[in-house]
C-alpha positions as a printed Julia matrix, in Angstrom:
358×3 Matrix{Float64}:
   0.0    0.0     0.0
   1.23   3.72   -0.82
   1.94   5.96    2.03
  -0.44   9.2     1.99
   1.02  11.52   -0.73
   3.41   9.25   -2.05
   4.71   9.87   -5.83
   5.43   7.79   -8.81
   6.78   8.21  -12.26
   4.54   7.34  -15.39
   5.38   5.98  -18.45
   6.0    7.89  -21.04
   3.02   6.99  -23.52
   0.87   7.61  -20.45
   2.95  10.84  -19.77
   2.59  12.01  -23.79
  -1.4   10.72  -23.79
  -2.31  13.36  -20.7
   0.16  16.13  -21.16
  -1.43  19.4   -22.37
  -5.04  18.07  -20.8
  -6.8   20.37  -18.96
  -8.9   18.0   -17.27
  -9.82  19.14  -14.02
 -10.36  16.81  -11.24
 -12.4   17.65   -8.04
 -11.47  15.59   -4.46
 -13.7   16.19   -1.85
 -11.99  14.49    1.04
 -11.97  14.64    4.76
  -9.25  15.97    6.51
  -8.93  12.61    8.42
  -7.5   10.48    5.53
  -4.38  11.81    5.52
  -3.68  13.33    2.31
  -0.83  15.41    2.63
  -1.02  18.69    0.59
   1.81  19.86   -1.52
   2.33  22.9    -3.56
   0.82  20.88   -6.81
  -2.79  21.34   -5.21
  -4.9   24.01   -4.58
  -7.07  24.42   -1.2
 -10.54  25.35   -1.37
 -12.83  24.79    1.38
 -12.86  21.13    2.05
 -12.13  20.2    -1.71
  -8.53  20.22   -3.54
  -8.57  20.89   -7.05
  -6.02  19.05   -9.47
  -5.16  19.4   -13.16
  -3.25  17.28  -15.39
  -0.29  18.48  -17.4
   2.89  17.72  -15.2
   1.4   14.1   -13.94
   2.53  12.46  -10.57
   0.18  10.3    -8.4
  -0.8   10.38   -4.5
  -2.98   8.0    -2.24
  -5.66   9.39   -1.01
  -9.37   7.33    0.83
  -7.14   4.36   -0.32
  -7.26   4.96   -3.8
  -4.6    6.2    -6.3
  -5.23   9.24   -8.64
  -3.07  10.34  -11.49
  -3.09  13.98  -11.64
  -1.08  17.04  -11.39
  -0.77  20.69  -10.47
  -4.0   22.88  -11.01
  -2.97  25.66  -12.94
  -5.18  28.85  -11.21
  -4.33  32.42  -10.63
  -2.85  33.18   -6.9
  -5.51  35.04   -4.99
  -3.81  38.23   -3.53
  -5.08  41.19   -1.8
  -6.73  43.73   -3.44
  -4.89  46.83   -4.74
  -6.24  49.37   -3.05
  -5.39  47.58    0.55
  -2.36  47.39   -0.38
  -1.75  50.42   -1.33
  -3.22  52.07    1.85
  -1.44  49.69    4.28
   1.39  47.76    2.39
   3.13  49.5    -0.07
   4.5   52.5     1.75
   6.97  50.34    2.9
  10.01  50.91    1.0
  10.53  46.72    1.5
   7.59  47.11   -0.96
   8.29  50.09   -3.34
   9.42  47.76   -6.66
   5.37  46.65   -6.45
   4.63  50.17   -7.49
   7.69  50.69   -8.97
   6.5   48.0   -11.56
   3.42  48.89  -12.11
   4.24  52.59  -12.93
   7.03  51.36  -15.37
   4.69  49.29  -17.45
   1.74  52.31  -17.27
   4.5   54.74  -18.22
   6.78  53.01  -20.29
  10.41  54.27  -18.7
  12.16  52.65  -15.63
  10.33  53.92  -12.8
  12.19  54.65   -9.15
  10.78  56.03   -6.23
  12.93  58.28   -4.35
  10.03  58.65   -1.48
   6.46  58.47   -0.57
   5.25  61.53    0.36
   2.22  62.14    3.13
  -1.33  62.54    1.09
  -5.31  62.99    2.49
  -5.21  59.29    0.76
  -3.16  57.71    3.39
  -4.04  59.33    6.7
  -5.92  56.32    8.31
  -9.36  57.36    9.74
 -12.08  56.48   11.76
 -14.11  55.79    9.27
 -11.63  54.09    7.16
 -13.88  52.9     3.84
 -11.98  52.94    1.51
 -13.75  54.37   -1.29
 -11.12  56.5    -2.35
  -7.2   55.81   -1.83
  -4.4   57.61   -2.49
  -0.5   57.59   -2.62
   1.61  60.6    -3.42
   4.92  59.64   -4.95
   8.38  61.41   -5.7
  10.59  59.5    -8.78
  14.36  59.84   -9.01
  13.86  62.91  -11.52
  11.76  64.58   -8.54
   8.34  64.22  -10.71
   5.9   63.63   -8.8
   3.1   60.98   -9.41
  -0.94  60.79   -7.51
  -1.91  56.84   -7.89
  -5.31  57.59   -6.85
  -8.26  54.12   -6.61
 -11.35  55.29   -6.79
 -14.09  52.81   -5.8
 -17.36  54.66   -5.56
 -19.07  56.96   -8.39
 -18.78  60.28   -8.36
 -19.88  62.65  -11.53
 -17.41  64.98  -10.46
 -14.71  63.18  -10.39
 -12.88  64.71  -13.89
 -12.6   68.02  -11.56
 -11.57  66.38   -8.97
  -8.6   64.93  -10.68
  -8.18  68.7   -12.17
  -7.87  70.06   -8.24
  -5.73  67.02   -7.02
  -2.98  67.75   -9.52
  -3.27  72.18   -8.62
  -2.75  71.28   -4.91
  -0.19  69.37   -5.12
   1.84  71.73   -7.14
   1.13  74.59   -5.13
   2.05  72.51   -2.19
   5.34  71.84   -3.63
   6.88  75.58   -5.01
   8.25  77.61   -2.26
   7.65  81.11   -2.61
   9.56  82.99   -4.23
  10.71  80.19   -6.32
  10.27  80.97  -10.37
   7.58  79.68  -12.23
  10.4   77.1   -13.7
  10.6   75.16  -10.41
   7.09  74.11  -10.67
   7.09  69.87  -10.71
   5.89  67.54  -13.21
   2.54  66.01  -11.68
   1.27  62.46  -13.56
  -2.42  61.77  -11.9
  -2.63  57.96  -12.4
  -6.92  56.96  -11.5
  -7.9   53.82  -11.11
 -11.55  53.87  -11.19
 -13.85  50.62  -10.6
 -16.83  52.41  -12.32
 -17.82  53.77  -15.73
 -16.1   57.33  -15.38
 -17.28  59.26  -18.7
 -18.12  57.47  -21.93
 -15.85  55.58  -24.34
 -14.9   52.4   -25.3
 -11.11  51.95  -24.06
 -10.32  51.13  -20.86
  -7.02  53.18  -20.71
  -7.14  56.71  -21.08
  -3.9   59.66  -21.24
  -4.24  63.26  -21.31
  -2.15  65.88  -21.98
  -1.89  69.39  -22.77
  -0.91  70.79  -26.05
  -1.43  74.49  -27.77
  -2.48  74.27  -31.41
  -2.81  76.92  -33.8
  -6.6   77.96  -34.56
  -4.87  79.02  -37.94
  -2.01  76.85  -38.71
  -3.11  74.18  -36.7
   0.31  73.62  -35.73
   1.58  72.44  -32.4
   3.75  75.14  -30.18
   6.33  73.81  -29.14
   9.25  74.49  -26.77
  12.27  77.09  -28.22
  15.57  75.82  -28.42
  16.85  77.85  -24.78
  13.03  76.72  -23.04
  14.3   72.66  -23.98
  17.73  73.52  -22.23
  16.39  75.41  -19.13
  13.61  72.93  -18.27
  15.52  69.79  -19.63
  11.57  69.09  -22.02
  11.39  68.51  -25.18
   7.6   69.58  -25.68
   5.37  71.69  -23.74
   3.18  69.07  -22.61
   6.37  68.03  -20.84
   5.88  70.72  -18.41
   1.8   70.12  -17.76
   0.34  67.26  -15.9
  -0.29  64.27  -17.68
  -3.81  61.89  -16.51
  -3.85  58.35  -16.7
  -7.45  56.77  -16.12
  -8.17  53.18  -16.25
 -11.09  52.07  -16.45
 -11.07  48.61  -14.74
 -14.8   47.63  -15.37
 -14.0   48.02  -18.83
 -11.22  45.65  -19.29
 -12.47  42.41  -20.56
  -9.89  39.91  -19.05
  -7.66  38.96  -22.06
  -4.27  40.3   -21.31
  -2.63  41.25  -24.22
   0.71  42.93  -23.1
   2.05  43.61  -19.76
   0.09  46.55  -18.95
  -2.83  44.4   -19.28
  -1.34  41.68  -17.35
  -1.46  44.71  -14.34
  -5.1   45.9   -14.91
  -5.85  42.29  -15.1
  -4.41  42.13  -11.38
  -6.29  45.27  -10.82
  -9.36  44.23  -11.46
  -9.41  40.6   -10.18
  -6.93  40.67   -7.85
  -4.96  37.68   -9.1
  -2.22  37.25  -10.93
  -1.65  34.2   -13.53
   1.53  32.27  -13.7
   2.64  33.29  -17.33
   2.68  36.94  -16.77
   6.02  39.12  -17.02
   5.31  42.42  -16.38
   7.25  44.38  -14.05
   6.57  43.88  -10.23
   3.92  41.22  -10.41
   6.41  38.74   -9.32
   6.91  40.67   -6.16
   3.21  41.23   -6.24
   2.0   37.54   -6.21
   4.78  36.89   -3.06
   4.26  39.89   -1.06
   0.96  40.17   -1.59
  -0.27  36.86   -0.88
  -3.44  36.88    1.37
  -1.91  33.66    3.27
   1.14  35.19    4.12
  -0.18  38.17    6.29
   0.83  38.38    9.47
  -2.46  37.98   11.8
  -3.18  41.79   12.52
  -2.86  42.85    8.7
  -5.03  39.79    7.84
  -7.52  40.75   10.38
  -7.74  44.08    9.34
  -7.64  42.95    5.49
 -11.19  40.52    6.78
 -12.72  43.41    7.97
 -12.21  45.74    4.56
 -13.26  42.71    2.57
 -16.62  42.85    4.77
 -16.82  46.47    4.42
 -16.42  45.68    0.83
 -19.42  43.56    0.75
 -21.66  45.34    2.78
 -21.39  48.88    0.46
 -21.93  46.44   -2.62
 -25.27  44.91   -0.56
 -26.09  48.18    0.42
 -25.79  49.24   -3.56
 -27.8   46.87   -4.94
 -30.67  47.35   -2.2
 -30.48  51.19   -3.68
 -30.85  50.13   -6.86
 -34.0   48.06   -5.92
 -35.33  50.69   -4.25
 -35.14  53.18   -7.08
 -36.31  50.79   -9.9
 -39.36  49.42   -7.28
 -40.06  53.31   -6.77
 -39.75  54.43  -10.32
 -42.14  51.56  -11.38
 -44.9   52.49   -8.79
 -44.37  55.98  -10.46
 -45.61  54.24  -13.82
 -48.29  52.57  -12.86
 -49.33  55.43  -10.78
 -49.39  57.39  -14.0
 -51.31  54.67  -16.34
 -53.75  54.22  -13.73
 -54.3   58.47  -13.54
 -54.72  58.18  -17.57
 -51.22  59.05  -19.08
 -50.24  56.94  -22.21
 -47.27  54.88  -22.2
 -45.24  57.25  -24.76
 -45.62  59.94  -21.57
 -44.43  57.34  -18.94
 -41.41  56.24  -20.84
 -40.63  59.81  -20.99
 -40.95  60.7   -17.55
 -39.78  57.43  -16.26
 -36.88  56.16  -18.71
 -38.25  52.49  -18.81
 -38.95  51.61  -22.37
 -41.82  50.92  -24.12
 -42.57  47.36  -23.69
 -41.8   47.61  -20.23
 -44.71  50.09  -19.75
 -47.05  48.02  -21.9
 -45.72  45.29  -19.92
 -47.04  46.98  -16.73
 -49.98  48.66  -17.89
 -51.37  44.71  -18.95
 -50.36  43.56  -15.72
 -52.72  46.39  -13.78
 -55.42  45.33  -16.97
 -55.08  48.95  -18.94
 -54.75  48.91  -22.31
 -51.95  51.11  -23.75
């Protein structure tokens, strides 16, 4: 008989038949039996998933299954925790330092992390916005900025974020040529604006109403503020639009809004700091009071998205009682999509219901 967890070689028409197979196999076993988890299975619950590609076998409730490694994303902790409570450390910085290379496309370094509104820990600490102010080797200085909540202002709030901090950072007296390079990087987990990307950069440029040429920077300007262009010298916004990203990484900047948005990273991806990422980051490798405090933001979590869709209920129960309301007073269903927004058929739809017909 095999001792719990015990391996064996296959041959190599069996190996050959099963490799590349992504046949997933599903063990729901009790704890009692003995089966000794290794780093080629997965935990969930009670049940340990298994994949074949890389085949070994193990015993387990006295029978022997040929299987392998399941091949899953690492679940990590979600951005915008870390952000607030992890990545101020400068143990930490080449996770940000990653991520800002592959947004930015240069090789990112942070000097320091400066203090921000962001990252003042509160009372109420919800978490619907976060924020890290950070200084790069060249002295720019970059907002990372999560935004998890709607807010219709939030294009003007960008607008202010990047005016205080460079007012915060000339001295007075200082010329006009000291003032910093600001990039405002947002990470928003709603649909800010309308388009179809889910990456968005602005800049600031000066075009001729006439010529419609671009004014650009005069050969002693370049040398005295070491630009090349004059949207050098203006903030620059980054916005990505995480609900918009559909999954599919395509290059490495993807690879990071895929992490973004899910919160996992896949073995296969290269980008820059998501190595670091998926070990530092690792919800099993907190130490108990972060993980305790990372529980209670996950509940947090959950409770504002209950408390969301219970809005939403609300509103769509209220604006319905507002239809029938009006069908039952006499107006005709062209009026109550008007004033309501439903469409047509749903009015007919309700209007048949109360026995009207519209």
């Amino acid at each position: 008989m095999l001792p719990a967890g015990a391996k064996l070689p296959l041959p190599t028409k069996t190996q050959n038949k099963i490799r590349g197979r992504w046949r997933e196999i599903q063990i729901s076993y009790r704890l009692s039996v003995g089966f000794q988890p290794d780093r080629h299975t997965v935990q969930s619950g009670t049940t340990r998933r298994i994949n074949l590609d890389a085949p070994f076998v193990f015993w387990c409730n006295s029978r022997i299954f040929v299987t392998n490694c399941f091949k899953m994303a690492k679940k990590l902790v979600q951005f915008d925790w870390a952000m607030k409570r992890l990545l101020r450390n400068k143990a930490n910085f080449d996770i940000l330092e990653g991520f800002l290379s592959e947004l930015l496309h240069e090789d990112f370094k942070i000097k320091q992390i400066l203090e921000s509104e962001g990252n003042k820990a509160t009372e109420d600490d919800k978490f619907n916005r976060v924020d890290i102010l950070v200084e790069n080797s060249k002295g720019e200085l970059v907002i990372v900025e999560i935004q998890n909540t709607r807010e219709a202002d939030y294009f003007q709030r960008m607008l202010y974020g990047t005016a205080k901090v460079i007012v915060e950072h000339i001295a007075e007296g200082q010329p006009y040529s000291r003032v910093k390079k600001v990039y405002s990087v947002n990470i928003v987990y709603f649909d800010l604006g309308q388009g179809d990307d889910y990456v968005y950069h602005g800049t600031t440029t000066f075009v001729g109403i006439h010529s419609n040429h671009e004014l650009e920077l005069s050969e002693k300007q370049k040398e005295l503020f070491k630009k090349t262009s004059v949207s050098d010298l203006y903030p620059e916004y980054y916005v990505i639009k995480t609900n918009r990203f559909n999954e599919v990484a395509k290059d490495t900047l993807d690879e990071w809004i895929y992490f973004l948005k899910t919160a996992e990273i896949k073995d296969e991806f290269t980008a820059k700091g998501l190595k670091s990422a998926s070990q530092k980051l690792d919800i099993l490798k907190l130490d108990p009071a972060d993980r305790k405090e990372y529980d209670r933001y996950m509940e947090g979590q959950r409770s504002d998205a209950s408390f969301v869709e219970t809005v939403k209920l609300e509103i769509s129960s209220a604006i319905r009682e507002v239809a029938e309301n009006a069908l039952i007073e006499g107006a005709s269903a062209d009026f109550v999509v008007k004033i309501t927004g439903l469409s047509i058929e749903e009015v007919r739809g309700i209007a048949e219901r109360l026995g009207l017909n519209k």
